[in-house]
C-alpha positions in Angstrom: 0.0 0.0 0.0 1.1 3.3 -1.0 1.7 5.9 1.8 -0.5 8.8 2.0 1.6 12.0 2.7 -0.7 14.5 4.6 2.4 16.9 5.1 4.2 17.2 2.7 5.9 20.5 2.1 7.3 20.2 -1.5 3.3 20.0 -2.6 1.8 22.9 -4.7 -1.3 24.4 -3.2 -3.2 26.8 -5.4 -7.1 27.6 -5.0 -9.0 29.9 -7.6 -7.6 32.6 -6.2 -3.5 31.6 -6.6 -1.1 29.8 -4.9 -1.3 29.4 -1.0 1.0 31.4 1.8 3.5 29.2 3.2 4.1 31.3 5.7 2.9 32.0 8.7 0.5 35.2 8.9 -2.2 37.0 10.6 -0.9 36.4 13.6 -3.3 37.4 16.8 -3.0 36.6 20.6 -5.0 34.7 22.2 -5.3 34.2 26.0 -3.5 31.6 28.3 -4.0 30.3 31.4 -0.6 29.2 31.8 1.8 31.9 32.8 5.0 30.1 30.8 3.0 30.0 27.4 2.3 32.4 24.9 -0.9 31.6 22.3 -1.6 33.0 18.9 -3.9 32.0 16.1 -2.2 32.2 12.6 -2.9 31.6 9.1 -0.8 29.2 6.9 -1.8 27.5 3.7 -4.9 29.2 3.7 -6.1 27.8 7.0 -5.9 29.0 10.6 -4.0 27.3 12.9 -2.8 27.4 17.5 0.8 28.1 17.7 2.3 27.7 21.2 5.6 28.9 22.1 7.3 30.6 25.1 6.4 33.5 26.7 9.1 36.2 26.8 8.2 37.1 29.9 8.6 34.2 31.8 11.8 33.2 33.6 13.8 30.6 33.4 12.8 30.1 30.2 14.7 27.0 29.6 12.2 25.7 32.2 9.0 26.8 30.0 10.5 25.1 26.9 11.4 22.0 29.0 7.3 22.1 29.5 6.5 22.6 26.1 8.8 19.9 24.8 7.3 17.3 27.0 3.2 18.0 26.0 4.2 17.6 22.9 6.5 14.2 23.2 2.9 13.1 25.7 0.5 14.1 23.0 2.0 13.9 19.7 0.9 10.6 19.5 -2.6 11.5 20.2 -4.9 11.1 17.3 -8.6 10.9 18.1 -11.4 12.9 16.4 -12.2 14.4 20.3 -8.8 15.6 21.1 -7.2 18.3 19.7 -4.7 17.3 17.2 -0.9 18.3 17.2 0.6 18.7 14.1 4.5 19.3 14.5 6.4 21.4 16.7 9.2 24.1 14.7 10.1 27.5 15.1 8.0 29.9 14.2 8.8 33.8 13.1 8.3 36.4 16.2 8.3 33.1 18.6 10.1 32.1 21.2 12.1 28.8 21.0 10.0 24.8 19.6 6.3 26.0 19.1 3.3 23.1 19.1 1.3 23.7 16.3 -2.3 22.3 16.6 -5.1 22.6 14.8 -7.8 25.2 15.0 -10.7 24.5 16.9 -13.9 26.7 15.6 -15.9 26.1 18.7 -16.9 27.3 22.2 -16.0 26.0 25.9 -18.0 23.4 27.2 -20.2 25.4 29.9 -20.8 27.7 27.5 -22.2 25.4 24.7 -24.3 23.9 27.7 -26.2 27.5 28.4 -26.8 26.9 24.7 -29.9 24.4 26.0 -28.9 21.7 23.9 -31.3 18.7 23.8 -30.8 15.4 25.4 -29.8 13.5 22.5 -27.0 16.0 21.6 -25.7 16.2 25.8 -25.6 12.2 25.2 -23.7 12.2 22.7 -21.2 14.7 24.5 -21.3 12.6 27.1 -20.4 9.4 24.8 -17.3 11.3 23.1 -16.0 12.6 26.5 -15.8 9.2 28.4 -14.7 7.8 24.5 -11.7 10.4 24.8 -10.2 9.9 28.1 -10.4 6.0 27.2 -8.4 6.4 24.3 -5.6 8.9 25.4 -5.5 7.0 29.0 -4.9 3.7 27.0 -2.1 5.3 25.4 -0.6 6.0 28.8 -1.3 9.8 28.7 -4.0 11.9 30.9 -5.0 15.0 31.0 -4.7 16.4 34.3 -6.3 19.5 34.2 -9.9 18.7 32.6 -12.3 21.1 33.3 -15.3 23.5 31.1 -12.4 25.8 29.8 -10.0 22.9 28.6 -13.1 21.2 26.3 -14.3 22.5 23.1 -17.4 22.0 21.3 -17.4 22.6 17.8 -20.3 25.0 16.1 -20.7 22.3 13.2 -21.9 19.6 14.4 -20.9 19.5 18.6 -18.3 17.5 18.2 -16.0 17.7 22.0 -12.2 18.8 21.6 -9.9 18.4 24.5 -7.4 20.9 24.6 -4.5 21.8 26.7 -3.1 18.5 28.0 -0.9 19.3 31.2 3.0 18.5 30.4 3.9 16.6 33.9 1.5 13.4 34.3 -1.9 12.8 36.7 -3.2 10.1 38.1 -6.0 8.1 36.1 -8.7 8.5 39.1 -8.2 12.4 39.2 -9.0 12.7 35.4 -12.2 10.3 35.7 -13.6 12.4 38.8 -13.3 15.2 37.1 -15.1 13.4 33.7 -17.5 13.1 36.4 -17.8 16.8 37.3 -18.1 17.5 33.6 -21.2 14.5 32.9 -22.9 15.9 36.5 -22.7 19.0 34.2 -24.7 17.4 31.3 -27.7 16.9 33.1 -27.9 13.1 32.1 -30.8 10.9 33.0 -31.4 9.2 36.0 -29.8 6.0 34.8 -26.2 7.8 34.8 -26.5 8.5 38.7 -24.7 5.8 40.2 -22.0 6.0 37.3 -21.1 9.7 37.6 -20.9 9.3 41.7 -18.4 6.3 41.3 -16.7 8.9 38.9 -16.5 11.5 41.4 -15.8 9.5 44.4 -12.5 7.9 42.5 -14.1 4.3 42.6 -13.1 3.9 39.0 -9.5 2.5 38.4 -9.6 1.9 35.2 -11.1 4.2 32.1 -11.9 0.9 30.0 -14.7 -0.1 33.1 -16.1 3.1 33.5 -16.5 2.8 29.8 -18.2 -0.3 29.5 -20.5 0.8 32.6 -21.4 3.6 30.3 -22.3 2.1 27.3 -24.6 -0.2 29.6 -26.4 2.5 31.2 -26.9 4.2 27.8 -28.6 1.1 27.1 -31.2 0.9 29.9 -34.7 1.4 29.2 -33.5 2.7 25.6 -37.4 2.3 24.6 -38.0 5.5 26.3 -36.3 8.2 24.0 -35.8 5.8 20.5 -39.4 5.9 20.1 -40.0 9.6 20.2 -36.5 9.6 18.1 -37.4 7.1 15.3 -40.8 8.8 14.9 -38.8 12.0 14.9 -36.5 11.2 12.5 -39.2 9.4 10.2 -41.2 12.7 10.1 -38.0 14.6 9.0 -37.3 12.2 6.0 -40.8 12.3 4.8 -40.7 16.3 4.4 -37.3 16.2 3.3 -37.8 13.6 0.7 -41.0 15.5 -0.8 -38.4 18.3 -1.2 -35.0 19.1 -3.1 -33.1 22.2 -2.5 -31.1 23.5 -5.5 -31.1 26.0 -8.2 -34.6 24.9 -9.6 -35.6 23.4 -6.5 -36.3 19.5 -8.5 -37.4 16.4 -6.5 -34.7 14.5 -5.2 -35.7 11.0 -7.2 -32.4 9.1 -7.4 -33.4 7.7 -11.0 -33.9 11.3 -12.4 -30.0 12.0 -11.0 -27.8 11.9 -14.0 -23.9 10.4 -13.4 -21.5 12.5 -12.5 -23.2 13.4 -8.8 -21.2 13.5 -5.6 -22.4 12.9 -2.3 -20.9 14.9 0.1 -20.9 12.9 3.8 -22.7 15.3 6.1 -25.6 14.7 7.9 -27.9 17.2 9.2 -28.4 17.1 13.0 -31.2 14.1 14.1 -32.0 12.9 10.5 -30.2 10.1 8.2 -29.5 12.0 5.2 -26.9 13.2 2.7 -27.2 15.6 0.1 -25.5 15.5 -3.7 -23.9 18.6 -5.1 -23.1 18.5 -8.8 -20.5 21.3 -10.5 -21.2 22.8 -6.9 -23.8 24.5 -7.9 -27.5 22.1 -8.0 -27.9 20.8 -4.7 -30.7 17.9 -3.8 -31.8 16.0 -0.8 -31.1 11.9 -1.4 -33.7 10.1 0.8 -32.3 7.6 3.3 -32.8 4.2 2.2 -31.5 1.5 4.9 -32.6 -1.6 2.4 -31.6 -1.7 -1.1 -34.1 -3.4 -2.8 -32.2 -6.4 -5.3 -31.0 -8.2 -6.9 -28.3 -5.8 -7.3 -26.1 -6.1 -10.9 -22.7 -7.2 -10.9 -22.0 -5.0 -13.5 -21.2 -2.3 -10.9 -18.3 -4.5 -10.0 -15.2 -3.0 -10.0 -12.3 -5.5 -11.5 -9.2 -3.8 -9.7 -6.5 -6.5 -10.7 -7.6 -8.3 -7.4 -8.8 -11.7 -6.9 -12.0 -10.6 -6.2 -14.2 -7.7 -7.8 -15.1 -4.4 -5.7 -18.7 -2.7 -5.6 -18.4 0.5 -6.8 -20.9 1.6 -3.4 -21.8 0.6 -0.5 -24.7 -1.1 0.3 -27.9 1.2 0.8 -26.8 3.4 -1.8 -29.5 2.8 -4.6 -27.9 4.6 -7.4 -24.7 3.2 -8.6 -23.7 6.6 -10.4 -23.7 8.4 -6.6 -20.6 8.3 -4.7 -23.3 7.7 -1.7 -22.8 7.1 1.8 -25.1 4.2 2.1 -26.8 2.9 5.4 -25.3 1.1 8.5 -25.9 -2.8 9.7 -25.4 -5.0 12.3 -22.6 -7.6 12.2 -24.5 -11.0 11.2 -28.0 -9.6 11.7 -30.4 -10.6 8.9 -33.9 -9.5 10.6 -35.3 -5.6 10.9 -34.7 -5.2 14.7 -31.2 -3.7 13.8 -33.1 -0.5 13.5 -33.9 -1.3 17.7 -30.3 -2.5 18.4 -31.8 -5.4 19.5 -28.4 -7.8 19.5 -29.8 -10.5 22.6 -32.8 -10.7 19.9 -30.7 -11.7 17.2 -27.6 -13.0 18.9 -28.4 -13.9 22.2 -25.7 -14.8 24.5 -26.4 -18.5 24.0 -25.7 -18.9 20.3 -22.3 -19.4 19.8 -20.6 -17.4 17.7 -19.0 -18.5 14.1 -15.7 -19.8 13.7 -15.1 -19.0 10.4 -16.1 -16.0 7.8 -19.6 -15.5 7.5 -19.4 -14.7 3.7 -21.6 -16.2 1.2 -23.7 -18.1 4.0 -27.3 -17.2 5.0 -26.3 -14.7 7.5 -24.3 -12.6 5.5 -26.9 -9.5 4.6 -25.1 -8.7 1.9 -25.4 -12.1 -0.2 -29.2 -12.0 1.2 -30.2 -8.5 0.4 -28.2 -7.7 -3.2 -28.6 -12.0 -4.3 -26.6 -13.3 -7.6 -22.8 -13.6 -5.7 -23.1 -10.3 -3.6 -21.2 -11.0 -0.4 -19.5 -9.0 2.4 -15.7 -9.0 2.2 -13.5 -11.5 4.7 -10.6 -9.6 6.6 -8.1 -11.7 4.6 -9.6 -10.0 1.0 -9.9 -6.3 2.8 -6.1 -6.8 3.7 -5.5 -7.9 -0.1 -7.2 -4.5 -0.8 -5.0 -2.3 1.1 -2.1 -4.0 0.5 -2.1 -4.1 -3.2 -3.6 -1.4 -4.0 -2.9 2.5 -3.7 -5.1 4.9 -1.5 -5.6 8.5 -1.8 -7.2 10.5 0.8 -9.9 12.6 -1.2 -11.8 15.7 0.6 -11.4 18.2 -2.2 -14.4 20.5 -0.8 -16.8 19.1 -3.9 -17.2 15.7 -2.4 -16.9 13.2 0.4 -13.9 12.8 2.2 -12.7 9.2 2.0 -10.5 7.5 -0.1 -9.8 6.3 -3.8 -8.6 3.4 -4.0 -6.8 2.5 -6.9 -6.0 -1.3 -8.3 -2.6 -2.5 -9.8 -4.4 -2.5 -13.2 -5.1 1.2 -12.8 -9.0 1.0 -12.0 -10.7 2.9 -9.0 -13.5 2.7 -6.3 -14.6 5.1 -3.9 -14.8 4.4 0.0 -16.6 7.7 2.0 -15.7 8.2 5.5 -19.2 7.3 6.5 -19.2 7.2 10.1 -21.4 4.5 11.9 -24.8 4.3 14.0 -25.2 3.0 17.6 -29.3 3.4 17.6 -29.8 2.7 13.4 -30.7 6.1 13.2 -28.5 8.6 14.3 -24.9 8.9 12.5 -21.5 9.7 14.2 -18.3 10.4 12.8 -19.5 11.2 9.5 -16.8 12.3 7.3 -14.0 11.7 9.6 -14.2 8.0 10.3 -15.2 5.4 7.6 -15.8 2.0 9.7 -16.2 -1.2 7.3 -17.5 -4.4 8.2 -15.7 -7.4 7.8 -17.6 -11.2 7.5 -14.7 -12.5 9.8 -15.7 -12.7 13.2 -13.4 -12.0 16.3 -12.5 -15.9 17.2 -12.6 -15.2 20.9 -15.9 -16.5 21.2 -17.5 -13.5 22.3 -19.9 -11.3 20.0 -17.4 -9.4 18.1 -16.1 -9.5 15.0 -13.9 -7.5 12.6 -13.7 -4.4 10.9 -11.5 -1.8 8.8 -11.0 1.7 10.2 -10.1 4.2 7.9 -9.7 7.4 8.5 -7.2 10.6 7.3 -3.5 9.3 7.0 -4.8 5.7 8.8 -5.8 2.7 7.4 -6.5 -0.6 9.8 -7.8 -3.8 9.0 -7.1 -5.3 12.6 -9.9 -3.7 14.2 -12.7 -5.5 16.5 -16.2 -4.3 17.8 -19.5 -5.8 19.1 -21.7 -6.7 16.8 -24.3 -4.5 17.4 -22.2 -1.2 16.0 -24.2 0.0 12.7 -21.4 -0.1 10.4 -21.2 0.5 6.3 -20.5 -2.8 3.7 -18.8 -2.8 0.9 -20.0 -6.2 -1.2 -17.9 -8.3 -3.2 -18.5 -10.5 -6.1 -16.1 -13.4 -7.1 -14.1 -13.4 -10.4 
């Protein structure tokens, strides 16, 4: 597999408007907590960007660098869409000594966003990316220690949490959980998140991994309650938005009046399951969500890349093969409706044991049922041949979805979006910064998970595991 360079500096940038600044401009303050730091916003390549360095004021300075240098050897190696990312540390004009350079975050602190009133469903979903986050960065042996309103961000577009400003010199693990718990008390949860958020604040939790899994298990209580009023919710939505289409002359979004040629880009609008298509940026329409393709799908939208096996050119759900579409999320091994309920002890209830082998071809693969002829779902073994062999380049040009194209030895290409995934069957998460990609090769620990490919900017990984109630995208295969 071909590497993708994100960074690299010898590339030509040029928009409509000429080539790019390579420098580093605009340069405002911004203010700091820390008295050793010194924080400005700049613009470089067209796109604005943190820069801290020393402050001049501070003495010793060879202490405040000594700082500096050791949050970014902890957090360099953080890379998780709810932590802020560092992207190298250089000198920078008019700066003192290494900067950090991180992204920008265009977003508000947490307690403000929460006089905002958000709804339930969105202070959930905070919830679920905060306890997410301090999982991740505490399993890679990092934590915070200083995680409070100020230090997390919530995006305008879309409320999507950002941790910022991880302390250089380490924390425990229990003080960085009790104060997650400060910040859930915050949310307002329901009841169901008491006991959880006490044991957080008390320091009963050890480990970030449990308090996790005690999470997602009190998410799941009594889930009846708010999915109904949710799924009726977001079933009213699609049924307006599929009578309309927004554009220049305002058409009907029918998918077999779309010409080829349309893009899909991969956002969602807030509580629905839709995309929109843009063609020549200009004609935009509403695509109606369609979990089921109806089949039997034709093979001639099989993609021969030089492989032993031939690609789709989209995933399943996406009912027009000339849209680069998103498509709709399943259930590992789940061939009934009550995916859209999350019901797994319905469908795979502790007591049937799980496969031993790939799935693939067999009567549980929804893939081979839904689309017929030789549809299937990929094994792990032919996704690895895929990334292997094959050369990927990350795509988010602005006129489409970012994901990747993926280009065979012989020279022909597929599409695969960064489509996110579902936990309810409705709602999406992660769309356009995660693609998550089932696999018909269960776990082989015995326990209800199986395998998947994680792709995301710069990352590819086909050694991934999850339950097998996680909504996830397919990609079929057909045999030569």
């Amino acid at each position: 597999m071909q590497e993708t360079n994100i960074y690299n500096s010898s590339s030509f940038f040029e928009t409509e408007e000429g080539e790019i600044d390579a420098r580093f401009t605009d340069f405002s303050d911004l203010p700091c907590q820390r008295p050793w730091l010194c924080l400005k916003r700049v613009k470089r390549f067209g796109q604005w960007w943190i820069v801290k360095g020393v402050n001049p004021q501070f003495e010793p300075r060879d202490k405040a660098q000594a700082l500096l240098d050791r949050e970014f050897e902890r957090c360099m190696t953080l890379w998780h869409p709810s932590i802020v990312r560092i992207i190298a540390q250089q000198e920078v004009p008019t700066m003192q000594g290494r900067c950090i350079i991180e992204e920008w975050v265009d977003g508000i602190s947490f307690d403000k966003f929460l006089a905002t009133e958000p709804s339930l469903q969105v202070r959930q979903d905070i919830a679920s990316q905060l306890v997410e986050a301090v999982r991740y960065y505490v399993s890679k042996g990092v934590t915070h220690g200083n995680l409070k309103p100020s230090n997390v961000l919530v995006t305008h577009n879309g409320a999507h949490v950002k941790l910022i400003d991880f302390e250089p010199d380490a924390s425990s693990v229990q003080s960085d959980i009790a104060a997650l718990g400060k910040l859930l008390r915050m949310l307002n949860l329901p009841g169901k998140f008491n006991k959880l958020i006490k044991r957080c604040e008390k320091g009963k939790y050890s480990s970030a991994e449990k308090l996790q899994q005690d999470f997602s298990v009190a998410k799941k209580k009594k889930r009846w309650r708010w999915l109904l009023p949710a799924l009726a919710a977001a079933v009213a939505v699609a049924a307006v938005v599929a009578t309309f289409s927004w554009g220049s002359n305002q058409r009907q979004a029918d998918e077999k009046k779309l010409p080829a040629g349309y893009v899909v880009d991969s956002i969602a609008p807030a509580g629905t399951s839709q995309v929109y298509s843009i063609v020549s940026n200009a004609d935009i329409y509403w695509l109606p969500f369609d979990s089921i393709t109806p089949g039997n799908i034709s093979e001639t939208i099989a993609v021969d890349l030089g492989l032993s096996v031939k690609w789709s050119k989209m995933n399943m759900g996406a009912d027009h093969p000339s849209v680069n579409f998103v498509g709709s999320y399943y259930a590992w091994g789940d061939t009934t409706d009550l995916r859209k309920w999350g019901g797994i002890d319905k469908y795979w209830p502790e007591s049937k044991p799980m496969p031993k082998q790939s799935i693939s071809g067999t009567s549980i693969d929804f893939a081979h049922l839904r689309w017929g002829g030789k549809w299937r779902i990929p094994t792990l073994d032919e996704w690895q041949e895929l990334i292997d062999r094959c050369d990927w380049k990350y795509r988010n040009a602005g006129d489409g979805a970012a994901g990747y194209v993926v280009t065979g030895p012989n020279g022909n290409s597929i599409f695969l979006p960064f489509a996110g995934l579902s936990v309810d069957g409705i709602n999406m998460l992660n769309v356009g910064r995660y693609g998550y990609y089932w696999t018909a090769t269960p776990a082989g620990n015995g326990k209800r998970m199986a395998h998947h490919v994680l792709l995301e900017e710069g990352r590819i990984l086909a050694d991934q595991t999850e339950t097998l109630d996680c909504f996830m995208s397919i990609r079929p295969i057909i045999d030569k």
